[in-house]
Backbone as a printed PyTorch tensor [residue, N CA C, xyz], in Angstrom:
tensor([[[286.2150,  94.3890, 227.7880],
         [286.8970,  94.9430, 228.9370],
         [286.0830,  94.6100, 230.1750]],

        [[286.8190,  94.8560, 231.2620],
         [286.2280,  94.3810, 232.6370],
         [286.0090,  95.6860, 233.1980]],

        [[284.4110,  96.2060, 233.7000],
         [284.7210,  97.0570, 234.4620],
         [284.1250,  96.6410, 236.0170]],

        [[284.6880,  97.6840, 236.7510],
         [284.2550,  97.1170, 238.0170],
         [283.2110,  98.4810, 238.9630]],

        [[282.2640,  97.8650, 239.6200],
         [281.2170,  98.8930, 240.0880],
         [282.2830,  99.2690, 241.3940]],

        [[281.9990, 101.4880, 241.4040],
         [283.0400, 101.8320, 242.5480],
         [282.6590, 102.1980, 243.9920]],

        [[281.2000, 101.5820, 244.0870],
         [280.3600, 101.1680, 245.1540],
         [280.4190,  99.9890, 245.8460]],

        [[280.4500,  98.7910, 245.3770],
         [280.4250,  97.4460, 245.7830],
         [281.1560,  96.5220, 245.5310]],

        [[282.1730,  96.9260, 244.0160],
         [283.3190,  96.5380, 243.6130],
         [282.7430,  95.4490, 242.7440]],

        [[281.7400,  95.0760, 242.6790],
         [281.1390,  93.6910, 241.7620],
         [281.9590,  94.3300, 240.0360]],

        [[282.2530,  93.1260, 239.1390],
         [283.2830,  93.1490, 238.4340],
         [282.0870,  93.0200, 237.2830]],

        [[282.2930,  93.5860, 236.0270],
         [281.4260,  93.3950, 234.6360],
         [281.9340,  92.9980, 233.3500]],

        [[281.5140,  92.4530, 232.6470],
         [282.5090,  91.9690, 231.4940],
         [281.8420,  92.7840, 230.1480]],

        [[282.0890,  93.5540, 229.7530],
         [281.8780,  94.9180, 228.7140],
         [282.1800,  95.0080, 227.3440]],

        [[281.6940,  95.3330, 226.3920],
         [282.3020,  94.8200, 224.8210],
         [283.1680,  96.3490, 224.6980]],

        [[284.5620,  96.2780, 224.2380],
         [284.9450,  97.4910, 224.3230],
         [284.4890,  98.9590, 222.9880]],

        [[283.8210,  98.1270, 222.1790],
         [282.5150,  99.1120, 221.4260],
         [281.5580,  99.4940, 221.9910]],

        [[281.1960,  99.1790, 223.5330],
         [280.3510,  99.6510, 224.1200],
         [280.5210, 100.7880, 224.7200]],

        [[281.6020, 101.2260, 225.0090],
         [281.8670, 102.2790, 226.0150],
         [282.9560, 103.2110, 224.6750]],

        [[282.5700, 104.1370, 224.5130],
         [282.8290, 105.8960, 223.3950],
         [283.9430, 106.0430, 224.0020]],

        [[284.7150, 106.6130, 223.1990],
         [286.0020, 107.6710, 223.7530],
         [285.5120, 108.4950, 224.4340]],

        [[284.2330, 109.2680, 224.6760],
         [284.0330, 110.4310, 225.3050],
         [283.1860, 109.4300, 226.7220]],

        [[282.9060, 108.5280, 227.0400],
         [282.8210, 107.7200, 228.1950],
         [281.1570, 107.4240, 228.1220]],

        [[280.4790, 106.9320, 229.3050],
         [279.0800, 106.2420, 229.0070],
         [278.7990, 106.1820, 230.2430]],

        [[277.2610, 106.0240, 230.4220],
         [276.4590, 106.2620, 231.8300],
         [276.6120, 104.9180, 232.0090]],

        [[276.9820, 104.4340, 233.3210],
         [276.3710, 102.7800, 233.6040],
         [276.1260, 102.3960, 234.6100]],

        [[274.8890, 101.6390, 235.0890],
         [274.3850, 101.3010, 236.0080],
         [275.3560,  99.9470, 236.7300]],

        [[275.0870,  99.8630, 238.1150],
         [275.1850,  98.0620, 238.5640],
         [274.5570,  97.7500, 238.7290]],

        [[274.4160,  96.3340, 238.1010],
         [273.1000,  96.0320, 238.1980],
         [272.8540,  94.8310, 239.5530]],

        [[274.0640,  95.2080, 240.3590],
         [273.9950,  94.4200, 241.9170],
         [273.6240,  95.5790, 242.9190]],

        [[273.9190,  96.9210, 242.8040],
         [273.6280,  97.8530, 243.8260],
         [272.9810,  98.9470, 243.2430]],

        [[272.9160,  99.1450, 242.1610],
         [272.0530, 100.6160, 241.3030],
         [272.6090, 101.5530, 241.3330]],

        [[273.9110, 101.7320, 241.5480],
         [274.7430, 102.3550, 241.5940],
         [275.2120, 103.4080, 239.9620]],

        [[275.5840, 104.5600, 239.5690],
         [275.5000, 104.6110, 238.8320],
         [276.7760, 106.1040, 238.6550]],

        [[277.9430, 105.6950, 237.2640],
         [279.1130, 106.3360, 237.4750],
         [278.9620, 106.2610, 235.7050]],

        [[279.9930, 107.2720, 235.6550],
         [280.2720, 107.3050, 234.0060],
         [281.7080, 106.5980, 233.9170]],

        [[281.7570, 105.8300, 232.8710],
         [282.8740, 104.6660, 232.8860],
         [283.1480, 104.9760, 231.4770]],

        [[284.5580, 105.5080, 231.2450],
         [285.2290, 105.6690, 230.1430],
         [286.0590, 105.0270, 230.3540]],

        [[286.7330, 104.3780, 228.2500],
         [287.9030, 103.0080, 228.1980],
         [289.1970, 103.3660, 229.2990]],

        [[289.1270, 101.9090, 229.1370],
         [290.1660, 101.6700, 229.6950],
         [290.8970, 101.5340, 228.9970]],

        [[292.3760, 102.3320, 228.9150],
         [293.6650, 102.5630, 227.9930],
         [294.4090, 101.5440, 228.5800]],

        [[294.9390, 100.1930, 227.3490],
         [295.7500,  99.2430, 227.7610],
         [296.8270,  99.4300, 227.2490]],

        [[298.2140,  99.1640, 228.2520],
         [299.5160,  99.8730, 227.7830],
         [299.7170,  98.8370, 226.1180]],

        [[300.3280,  99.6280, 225.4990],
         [300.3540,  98.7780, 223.6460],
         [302.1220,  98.2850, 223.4310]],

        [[302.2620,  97.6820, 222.8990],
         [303.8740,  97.5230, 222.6910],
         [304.8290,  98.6690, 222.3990]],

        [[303.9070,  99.6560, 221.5180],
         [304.4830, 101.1710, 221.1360],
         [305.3950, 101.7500, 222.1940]],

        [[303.9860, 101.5080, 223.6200],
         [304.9100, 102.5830, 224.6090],
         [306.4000, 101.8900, 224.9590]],

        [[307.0750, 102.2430, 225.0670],
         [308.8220, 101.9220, 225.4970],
         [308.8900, 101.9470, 227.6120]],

        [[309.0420, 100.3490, 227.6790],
         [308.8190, 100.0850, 228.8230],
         [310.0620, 101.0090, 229.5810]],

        [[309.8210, 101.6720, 231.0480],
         [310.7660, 101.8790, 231.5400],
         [311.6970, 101.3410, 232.0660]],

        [[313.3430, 101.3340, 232.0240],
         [314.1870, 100.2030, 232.2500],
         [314.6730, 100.7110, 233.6240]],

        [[314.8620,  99.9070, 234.8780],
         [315.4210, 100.1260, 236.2500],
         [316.5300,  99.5110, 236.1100]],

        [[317.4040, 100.4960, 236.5010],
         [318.9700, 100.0680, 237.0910],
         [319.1980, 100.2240, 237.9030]],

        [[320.2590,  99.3900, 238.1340],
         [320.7240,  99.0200, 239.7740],
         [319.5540,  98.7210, 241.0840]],

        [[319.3460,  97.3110, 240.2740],
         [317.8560,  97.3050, 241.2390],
         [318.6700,  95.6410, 241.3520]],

        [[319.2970,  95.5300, 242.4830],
         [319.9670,  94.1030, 242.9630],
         [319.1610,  92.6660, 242.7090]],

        [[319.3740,  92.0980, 241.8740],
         [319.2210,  90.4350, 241.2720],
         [318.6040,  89.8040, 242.5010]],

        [[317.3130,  89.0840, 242.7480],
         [316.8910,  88.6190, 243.6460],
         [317.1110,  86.8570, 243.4450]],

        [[317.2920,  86.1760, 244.6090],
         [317.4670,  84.8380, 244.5030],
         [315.8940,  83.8730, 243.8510]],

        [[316.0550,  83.1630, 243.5140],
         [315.3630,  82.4490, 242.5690],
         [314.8160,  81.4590, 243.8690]],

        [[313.3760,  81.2990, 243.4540],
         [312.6210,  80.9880, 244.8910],
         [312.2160,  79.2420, 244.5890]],

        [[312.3680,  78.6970, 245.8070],
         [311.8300,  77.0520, 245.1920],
         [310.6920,  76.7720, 244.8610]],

        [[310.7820,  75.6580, 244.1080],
         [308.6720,  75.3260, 244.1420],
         [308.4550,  74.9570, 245.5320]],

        [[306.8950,  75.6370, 245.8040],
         [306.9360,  74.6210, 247.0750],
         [305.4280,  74.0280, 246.9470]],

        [[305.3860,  73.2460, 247.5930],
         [304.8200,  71.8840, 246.7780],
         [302.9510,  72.0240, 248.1040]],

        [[301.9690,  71.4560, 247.4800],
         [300.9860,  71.1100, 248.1620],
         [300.4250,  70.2010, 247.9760]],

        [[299.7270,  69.2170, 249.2270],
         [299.0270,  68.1710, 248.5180],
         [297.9490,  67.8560, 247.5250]],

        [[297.1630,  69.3330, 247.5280],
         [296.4060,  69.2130, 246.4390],
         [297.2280,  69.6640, 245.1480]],

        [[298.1310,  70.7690, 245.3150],
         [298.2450,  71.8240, 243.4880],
         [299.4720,  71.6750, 243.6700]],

        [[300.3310,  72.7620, 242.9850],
         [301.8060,  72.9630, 242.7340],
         [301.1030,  74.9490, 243.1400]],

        [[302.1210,  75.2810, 243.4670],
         [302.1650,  76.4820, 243.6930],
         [303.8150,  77.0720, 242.7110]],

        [[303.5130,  77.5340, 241.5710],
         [305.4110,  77.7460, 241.0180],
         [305.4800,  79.0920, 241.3970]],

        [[306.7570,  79.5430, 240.9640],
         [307.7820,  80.6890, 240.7640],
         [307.2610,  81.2170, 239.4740]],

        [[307.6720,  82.4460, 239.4260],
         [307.7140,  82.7050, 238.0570],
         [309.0900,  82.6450, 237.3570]],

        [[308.8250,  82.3530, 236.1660],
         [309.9840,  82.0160, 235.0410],
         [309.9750,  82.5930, 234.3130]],

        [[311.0140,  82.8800, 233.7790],
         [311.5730,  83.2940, 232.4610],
         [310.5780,  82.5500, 231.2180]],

        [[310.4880,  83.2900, 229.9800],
         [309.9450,  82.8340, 228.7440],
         [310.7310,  81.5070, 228.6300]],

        [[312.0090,  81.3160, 228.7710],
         [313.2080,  80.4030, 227.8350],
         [312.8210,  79.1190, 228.9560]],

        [[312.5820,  79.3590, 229.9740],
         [312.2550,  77.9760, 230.8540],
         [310.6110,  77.4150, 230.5440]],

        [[311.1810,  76.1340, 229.9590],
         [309.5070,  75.5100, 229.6880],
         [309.2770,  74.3440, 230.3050]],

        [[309.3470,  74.7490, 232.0210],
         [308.4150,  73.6730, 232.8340],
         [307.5460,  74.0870, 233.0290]],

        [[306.9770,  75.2030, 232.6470],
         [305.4340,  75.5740, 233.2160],
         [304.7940,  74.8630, 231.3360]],

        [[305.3900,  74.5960, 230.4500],
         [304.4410,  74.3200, 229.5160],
         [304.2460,  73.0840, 229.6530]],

        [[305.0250,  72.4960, 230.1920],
         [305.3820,  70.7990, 230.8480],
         [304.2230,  70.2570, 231.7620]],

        [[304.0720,  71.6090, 232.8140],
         [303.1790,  71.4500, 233.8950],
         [301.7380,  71.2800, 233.2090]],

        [[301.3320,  72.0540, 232.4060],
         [300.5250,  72.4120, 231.6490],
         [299.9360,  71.3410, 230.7700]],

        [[300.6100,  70.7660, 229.9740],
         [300.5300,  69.6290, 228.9830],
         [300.4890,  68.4840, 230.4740]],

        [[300.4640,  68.2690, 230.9850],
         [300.7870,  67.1460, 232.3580],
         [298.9450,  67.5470, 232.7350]],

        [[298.7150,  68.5760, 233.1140],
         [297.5370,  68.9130, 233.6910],
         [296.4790,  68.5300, 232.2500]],

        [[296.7120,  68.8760, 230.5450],
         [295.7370,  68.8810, 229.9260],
         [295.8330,  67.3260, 229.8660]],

        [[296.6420,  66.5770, 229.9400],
         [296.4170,  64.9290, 229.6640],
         [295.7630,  64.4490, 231.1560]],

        [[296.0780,  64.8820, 231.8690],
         [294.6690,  64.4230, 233.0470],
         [293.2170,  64.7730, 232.8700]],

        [[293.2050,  66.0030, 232.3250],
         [291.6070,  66.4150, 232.1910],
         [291.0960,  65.4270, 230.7440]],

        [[291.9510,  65.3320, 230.6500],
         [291.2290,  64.3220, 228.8550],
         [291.2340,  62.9580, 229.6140]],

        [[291.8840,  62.4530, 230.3080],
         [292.0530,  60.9690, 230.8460],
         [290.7140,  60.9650, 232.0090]],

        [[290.3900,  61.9150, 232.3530],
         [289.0270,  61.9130, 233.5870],
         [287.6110,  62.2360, 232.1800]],

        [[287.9120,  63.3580, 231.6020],
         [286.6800,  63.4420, 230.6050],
         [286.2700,  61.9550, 229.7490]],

        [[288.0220,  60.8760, 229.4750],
         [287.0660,  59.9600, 228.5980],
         [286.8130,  58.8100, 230.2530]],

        [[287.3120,  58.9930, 230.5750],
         [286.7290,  58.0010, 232.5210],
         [285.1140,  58.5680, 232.2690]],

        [[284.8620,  59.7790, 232.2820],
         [283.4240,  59.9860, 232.5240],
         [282.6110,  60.0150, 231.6520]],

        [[282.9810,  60.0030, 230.1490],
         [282.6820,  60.0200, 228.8220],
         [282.4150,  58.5470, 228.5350]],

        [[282.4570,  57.4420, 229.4840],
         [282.2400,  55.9520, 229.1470],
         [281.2020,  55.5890, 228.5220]],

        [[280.0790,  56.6530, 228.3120],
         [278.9600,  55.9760, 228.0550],
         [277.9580,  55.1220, 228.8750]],

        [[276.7200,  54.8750, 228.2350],
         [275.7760,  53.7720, 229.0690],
         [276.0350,  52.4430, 228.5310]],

        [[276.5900,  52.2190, 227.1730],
         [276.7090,  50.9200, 226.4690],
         [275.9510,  49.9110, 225.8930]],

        [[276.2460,  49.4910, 225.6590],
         [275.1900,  48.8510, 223.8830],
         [274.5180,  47.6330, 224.7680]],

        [[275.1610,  46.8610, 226.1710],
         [274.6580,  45.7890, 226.8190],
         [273.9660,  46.2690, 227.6900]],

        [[274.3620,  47.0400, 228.2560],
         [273.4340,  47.8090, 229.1640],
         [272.3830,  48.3860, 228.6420]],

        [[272.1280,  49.0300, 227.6920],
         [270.7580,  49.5920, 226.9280],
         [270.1740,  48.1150, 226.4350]],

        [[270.9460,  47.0030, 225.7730],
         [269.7720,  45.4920, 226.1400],
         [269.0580,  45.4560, 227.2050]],

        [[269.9720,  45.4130, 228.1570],
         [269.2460,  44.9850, 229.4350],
         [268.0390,  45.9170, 230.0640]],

        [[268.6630,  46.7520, 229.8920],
         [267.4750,  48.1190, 230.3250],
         [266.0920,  47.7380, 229.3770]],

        [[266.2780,  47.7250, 228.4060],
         [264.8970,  47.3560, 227.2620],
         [264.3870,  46.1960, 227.5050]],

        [[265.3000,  44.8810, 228.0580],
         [264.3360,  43.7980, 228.3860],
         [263.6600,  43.9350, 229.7750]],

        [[264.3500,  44.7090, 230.4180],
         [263.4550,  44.7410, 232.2670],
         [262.3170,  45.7890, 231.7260]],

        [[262.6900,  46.8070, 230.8280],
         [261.2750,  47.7080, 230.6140],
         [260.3420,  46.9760, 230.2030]],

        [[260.3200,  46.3200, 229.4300],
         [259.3290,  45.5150, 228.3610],
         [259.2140,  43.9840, 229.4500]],

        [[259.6530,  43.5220, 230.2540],
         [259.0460,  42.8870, 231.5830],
         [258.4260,  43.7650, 232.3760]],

        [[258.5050,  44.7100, 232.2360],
         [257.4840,  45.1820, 233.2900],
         [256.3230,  45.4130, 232.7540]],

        [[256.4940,  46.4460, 231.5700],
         [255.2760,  46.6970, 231.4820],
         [254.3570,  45.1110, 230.5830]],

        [[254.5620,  44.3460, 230.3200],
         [253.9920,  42.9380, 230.6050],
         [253.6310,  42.6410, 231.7140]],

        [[254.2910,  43.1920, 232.7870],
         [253.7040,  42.6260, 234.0240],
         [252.4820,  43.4640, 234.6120]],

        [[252.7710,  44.8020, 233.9780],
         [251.5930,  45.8930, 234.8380],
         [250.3810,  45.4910, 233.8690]],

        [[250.4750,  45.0730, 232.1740],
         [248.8200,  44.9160, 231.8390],
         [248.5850,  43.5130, 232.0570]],

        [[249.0940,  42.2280, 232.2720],
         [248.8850,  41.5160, 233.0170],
         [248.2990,  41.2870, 234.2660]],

        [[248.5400,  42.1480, 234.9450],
         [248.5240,  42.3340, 236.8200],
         [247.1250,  42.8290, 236.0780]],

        [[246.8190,  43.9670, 235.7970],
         [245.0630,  44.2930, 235.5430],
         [244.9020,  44.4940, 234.1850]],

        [[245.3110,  43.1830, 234.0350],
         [244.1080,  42.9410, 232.2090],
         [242.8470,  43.0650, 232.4070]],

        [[242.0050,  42.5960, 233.9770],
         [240.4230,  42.7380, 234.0290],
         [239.6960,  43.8710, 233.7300]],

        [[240.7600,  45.0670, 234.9460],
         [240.5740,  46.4070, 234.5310],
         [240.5050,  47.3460, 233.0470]],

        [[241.6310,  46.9450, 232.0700],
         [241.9310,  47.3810, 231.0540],
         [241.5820,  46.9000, 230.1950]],

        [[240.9340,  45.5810, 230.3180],
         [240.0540,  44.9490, 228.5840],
         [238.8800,  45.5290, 228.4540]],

        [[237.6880,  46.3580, 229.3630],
         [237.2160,  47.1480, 228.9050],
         [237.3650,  48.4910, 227.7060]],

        [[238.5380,  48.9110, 228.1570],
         [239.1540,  49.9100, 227.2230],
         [239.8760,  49.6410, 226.3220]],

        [[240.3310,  48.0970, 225.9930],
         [241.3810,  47.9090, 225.2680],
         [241.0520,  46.4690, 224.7910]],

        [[239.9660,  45.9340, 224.2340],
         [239.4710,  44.5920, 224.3140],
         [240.1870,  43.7950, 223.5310]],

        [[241.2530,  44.2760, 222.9730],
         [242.4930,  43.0510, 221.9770],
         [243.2700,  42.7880, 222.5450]],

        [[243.8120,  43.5190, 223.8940],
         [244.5720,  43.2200, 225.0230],
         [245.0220,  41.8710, 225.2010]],

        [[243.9040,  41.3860, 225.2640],
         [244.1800,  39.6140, 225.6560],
         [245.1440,  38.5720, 224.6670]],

        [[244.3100,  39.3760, 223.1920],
         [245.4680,  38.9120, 222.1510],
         [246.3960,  38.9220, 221.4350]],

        [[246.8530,  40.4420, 221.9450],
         [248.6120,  41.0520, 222.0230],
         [249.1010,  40.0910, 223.1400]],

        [[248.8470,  39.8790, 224.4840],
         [249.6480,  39.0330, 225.2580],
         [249.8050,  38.0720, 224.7620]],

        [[248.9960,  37.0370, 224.6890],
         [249.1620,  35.9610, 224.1240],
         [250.4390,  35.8370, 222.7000]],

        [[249.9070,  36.6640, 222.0590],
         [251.2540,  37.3430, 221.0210],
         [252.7110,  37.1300, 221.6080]],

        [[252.8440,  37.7530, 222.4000],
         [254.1160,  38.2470, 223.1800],
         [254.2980,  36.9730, 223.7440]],

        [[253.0870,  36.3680, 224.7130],
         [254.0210,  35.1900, 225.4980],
         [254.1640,  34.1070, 224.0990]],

        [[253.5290,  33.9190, 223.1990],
         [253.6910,  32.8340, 222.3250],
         [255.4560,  33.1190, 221.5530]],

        [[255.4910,  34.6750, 221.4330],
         [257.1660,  34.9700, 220.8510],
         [258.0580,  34.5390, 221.8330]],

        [[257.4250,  35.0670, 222.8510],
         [258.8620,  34.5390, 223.9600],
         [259.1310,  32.9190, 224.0920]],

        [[258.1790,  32.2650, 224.2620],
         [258.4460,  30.9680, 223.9540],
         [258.8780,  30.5390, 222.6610]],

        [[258.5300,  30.9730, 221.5760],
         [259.5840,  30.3890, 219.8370],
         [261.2330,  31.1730, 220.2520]],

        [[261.3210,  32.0660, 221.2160],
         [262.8700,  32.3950, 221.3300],
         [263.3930,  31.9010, 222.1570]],

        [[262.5170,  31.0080, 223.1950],
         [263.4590,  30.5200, 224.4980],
         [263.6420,  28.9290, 223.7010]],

        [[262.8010,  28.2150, 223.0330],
         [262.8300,  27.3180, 221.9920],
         [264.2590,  27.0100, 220.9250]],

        [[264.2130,  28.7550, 220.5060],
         [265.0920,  28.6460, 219.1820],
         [266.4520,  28.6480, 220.3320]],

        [[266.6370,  29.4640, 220.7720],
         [268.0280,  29.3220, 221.7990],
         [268.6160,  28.0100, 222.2380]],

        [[267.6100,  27.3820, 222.5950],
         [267.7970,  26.1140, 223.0900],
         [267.9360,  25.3390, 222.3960]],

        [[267.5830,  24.9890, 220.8330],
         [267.9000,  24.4790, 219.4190],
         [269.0920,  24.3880, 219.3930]],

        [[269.3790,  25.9290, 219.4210],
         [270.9950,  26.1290, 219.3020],
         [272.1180,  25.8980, 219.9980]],

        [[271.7350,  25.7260, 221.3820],
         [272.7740,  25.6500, 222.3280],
         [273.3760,  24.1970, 222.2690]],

        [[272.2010,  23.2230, 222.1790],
         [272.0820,  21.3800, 221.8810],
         [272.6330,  21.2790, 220.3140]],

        [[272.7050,  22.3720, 219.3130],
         [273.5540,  22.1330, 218.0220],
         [275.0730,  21.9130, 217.8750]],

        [[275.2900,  22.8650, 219.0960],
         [276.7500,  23.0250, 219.3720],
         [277.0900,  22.0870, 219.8390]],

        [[276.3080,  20.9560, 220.6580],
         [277.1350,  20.0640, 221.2960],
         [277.4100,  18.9430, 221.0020]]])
């Protein structure tokens, strides 16, 4: 249940096992405000709605339209353009969620991994002088790396002259 503080009006969202038939102390916890708040009785199907007669048929109002929303009428249960409207609105939110749901992609995460792995080649490169103190195999992991990159710019090129 929702209750609402009768000081500041700030609104609370309440488990309705929380609050006794005989009612409960409760604070706000926006103003410190403090009232005893017993359930709130929601009308049940049991009670027998009261019926008004002779209460004159009112004319049926147009949509009227905005550039951002729809503003409707209310309808009858038996009219189903508001479920229309509805199903119209949930296939846009799924058509923007998979728009934004695209992912980073399987070429793009290549590319990202080869500029990372150029760089950081380039930063222990740039001060191998500095860092072969601390790291004295340094010299022959690069060499490693540039000797692979050359058997792959090699093998590519094998291949490209196979095709032709």
């Amino acid at each position: 249940m929702i209750i609402t503080c009768k000081s500041c009006d700030k609104k609370f969202s309440v488990r309705d096992q929380d609050i006794p038939n005989e009612g409960r102390l409760v604070q706000c916890g926006s103003c410190s405000s403090t009232w005893t708040q017993y359930p709130i009785k929601i009308k049940t199907q049991e009670e027998e709605p009261k019926i008004l007669r002779n209460v004159p048929k009112t004319k049926k109002r147009k949509k009227a339209q905005h550039k951002d929303f729809d503003i409707q009428p209310f309808y009858s249960k038996k009219d189903d353009s508001l479920k229309k409207n509805k199903n119209k609105k949930k296939i846009i939110e799924k058509k923007l969620e998979e728009e934004s749901e695209s992912g980073f992609g399987f070429l793009n995460f290549l590319i990202l991994l080869f500029l990372i792995s150029i760089s950081i080649v380039g930063v222990l490169e740039t001060f191998k002088d500095q860092i072969l103190p601390f790291w004295p195999n340094l010299e022959n992991y690069l060499t490693y790396v540039y000797e692979t990159v050359n058997n792959i710019y090699i093998l590519s090129i094998d291949l490209i002259r196979s095709y032709k």
